[in-house]
N, C-alpha and C positions, 0 to 999 in steps of 0.2 A: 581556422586558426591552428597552426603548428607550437606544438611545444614538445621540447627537450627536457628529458632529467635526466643525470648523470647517475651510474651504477651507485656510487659512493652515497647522492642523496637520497637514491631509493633505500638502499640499505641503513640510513642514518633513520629514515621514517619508519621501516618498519620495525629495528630494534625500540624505536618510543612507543613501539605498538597501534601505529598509526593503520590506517587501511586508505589505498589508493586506486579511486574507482574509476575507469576508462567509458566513457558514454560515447555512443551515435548519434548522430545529432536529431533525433527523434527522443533522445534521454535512455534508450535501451541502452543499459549495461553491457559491455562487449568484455571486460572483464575487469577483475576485481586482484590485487597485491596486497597479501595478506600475511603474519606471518601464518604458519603450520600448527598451530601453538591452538589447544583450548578442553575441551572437558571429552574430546571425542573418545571414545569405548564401543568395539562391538555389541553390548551389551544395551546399551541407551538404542541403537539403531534397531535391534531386535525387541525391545519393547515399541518400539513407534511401529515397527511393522504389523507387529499384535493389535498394535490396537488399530491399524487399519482397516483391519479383518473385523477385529468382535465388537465395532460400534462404541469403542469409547474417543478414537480420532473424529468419529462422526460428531459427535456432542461438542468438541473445542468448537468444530470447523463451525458449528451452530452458533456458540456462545461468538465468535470473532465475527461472524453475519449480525446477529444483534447489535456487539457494538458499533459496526459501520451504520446497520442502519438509526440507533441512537444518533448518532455522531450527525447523520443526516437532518433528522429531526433537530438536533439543536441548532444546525446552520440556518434551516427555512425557519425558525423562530428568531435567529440573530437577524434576515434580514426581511419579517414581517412590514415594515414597514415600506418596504420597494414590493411588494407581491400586493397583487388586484384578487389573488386567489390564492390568500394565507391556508382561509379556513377549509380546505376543499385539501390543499396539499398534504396539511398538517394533519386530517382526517384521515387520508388516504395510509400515509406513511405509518399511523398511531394501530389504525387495521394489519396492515403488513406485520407490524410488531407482534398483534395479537394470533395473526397465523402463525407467526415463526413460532409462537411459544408450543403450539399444539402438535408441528412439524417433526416427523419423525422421521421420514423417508428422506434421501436427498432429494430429489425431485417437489418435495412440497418445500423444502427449505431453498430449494433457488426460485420457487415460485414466489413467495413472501418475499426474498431478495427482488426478483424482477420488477411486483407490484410499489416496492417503495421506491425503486428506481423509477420508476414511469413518473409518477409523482414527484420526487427530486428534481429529477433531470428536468421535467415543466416548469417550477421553480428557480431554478439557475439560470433557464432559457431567459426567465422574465430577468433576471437581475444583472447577466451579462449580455445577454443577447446572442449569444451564441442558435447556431441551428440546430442543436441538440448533442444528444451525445453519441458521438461516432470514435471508434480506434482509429479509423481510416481517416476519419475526416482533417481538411486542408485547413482552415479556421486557425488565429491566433489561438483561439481557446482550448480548442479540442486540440491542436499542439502542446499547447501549455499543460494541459492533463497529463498526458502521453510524459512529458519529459518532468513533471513531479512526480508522477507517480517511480519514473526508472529511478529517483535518488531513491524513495520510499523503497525501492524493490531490494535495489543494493545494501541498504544498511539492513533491511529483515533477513536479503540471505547472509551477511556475513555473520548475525548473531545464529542465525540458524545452524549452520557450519560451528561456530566456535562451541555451539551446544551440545554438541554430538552429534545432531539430526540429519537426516538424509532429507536435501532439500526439494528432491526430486520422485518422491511419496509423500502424495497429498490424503485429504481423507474428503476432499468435496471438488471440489476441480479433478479433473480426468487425467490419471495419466499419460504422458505421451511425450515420444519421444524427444528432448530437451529443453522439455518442460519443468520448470521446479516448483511441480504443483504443492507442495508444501508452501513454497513463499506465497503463492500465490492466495493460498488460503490463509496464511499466518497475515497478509500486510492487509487485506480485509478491513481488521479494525480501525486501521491510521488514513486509510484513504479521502472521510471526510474533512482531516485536515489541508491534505495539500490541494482540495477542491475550494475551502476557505481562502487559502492563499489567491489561484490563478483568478478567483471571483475580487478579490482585492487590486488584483492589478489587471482586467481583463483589458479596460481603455490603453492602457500603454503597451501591451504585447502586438506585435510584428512577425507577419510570417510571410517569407517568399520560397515557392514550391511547394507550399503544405509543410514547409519546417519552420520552426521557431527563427529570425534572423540572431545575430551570433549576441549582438548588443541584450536583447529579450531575451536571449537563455544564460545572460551571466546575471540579469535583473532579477528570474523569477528564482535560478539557484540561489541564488544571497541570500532571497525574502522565504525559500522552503526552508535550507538553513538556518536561516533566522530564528522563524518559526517551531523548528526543530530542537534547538538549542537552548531555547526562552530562557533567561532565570528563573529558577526553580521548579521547571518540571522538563529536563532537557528529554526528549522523545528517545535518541539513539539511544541513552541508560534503561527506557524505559522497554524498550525493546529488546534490547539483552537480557534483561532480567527475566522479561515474559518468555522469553527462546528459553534458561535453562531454568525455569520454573516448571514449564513442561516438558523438559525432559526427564526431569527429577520425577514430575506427574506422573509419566507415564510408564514409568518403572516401579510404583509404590502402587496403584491403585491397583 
């Protein structure tokens, strides 16, 4: 599907302070129209780089692993009643949490990530039937991940950016080159919602070529959006504020 916007409307959005995000039809953000405009300072980018180094980047990037695998944990208890192997999941994922807490190296913190992943992702399998979770893989499902997560990606780097942050110094994902291992660890904790979503609508999504068909990617953006937006705890607010909370963080501690 082709679409036009005129200079004049682009300009009209982002004086309202709008952000206009360009996707692949995998959901990767190909780029983002944004104004210039936000709390950026040399000085915020140099405390994110310190704490890359002295292990205090390390401790968020931990605290945002927790809440993803939380976030997990409360999925596989919202859909206990479709799982033949609640209690096995739920044990599984509950241990993981307990490693994370003990975790101090990155390597034992992506281990506790991995272990509650193995156990998730069995879970999901039973509830959408999907054949696990793959980036590659061809699946409505594992499509549909892939392109909630790129909205998810886009709105964590735009508040990232508006933060001051360099989004491309991470403190748990590897650097590399144009990687924004920062979002990458920042969007972490939001991931088990847009996995709630594509598990809402696994039966109706469509995919030829291993892509979402164009119909199922304007279905499942509406319902991440949706989701996103809710009355009274819209996600995007929620995300900015956490982008220049830790900025402020990481200049004061």
């Amino acid at each position: 599907m082709h679409i036009s916007i005129s200079t004049k409307a682009l300009r009209a959005l982002l004086r309202a302070g709008a952000v206009v995000a360009v996707f692949d039809q995998r959901g990767e953000p190909l780029g983002v129209f944004m104004r210039p405009v936000g709390d950026a300072t040399g000085a915020k980018r140099l405390c994110q780089y310190a704490a890359a180094s002295d292990g205090r980047g390390l401790q968020l990037a931990k605290k945002w692993v927790w809440l993803k695998i939380r976030g997990q944990l409360e999925n596989v208890k919202r859909w206990r009643r479709r799982l033949s192997k609640y209690g096995q999941y739920a044990e599984s994922i509950a241990k993981a949490i307990n490693a994370l807490a003990t975790a101090v190296a990155p390597r034992e913190i992506m281990e506790a990530e991995a272990a509650a992943a193995e156990a998730y992702w069995g879970a999901y399998r039973e509830v959408t039937g999907f054949p696990g979770r793959d980036q590659e893989g061809r699946d409505p499902v594992n499509a549909g991940l892939n392109y909630g997560y790129g909205i998810l990606k886009a709105l964590c780097f735009k508040s990232i950016l508006l933060a001051g942050l360099d989004p491309y110094v991470g403190f748990l994902h590897a650097d590399k080159s144009g990687r924004p291992s920062l979002v990458l660890d920042f969007m972490e904790q939001w991931r088990p919602r847009v996995d709630a979503v594509v598990a809402q609508l696994a039966e109706e999504l469509e995919a030829e070529n291993g892509l979402l068909t164009h119909k199922s990617r304007l279905r499942l953006a509406a319902a991440v959006l949706e989701e996103f937006n809710a009355t009274g705890r819209p996600l995007s607010a929620e995300i900015h504020r956490e982008a220049r909370s830790i900025a402020k963080a990481l200049c004061t501690s």
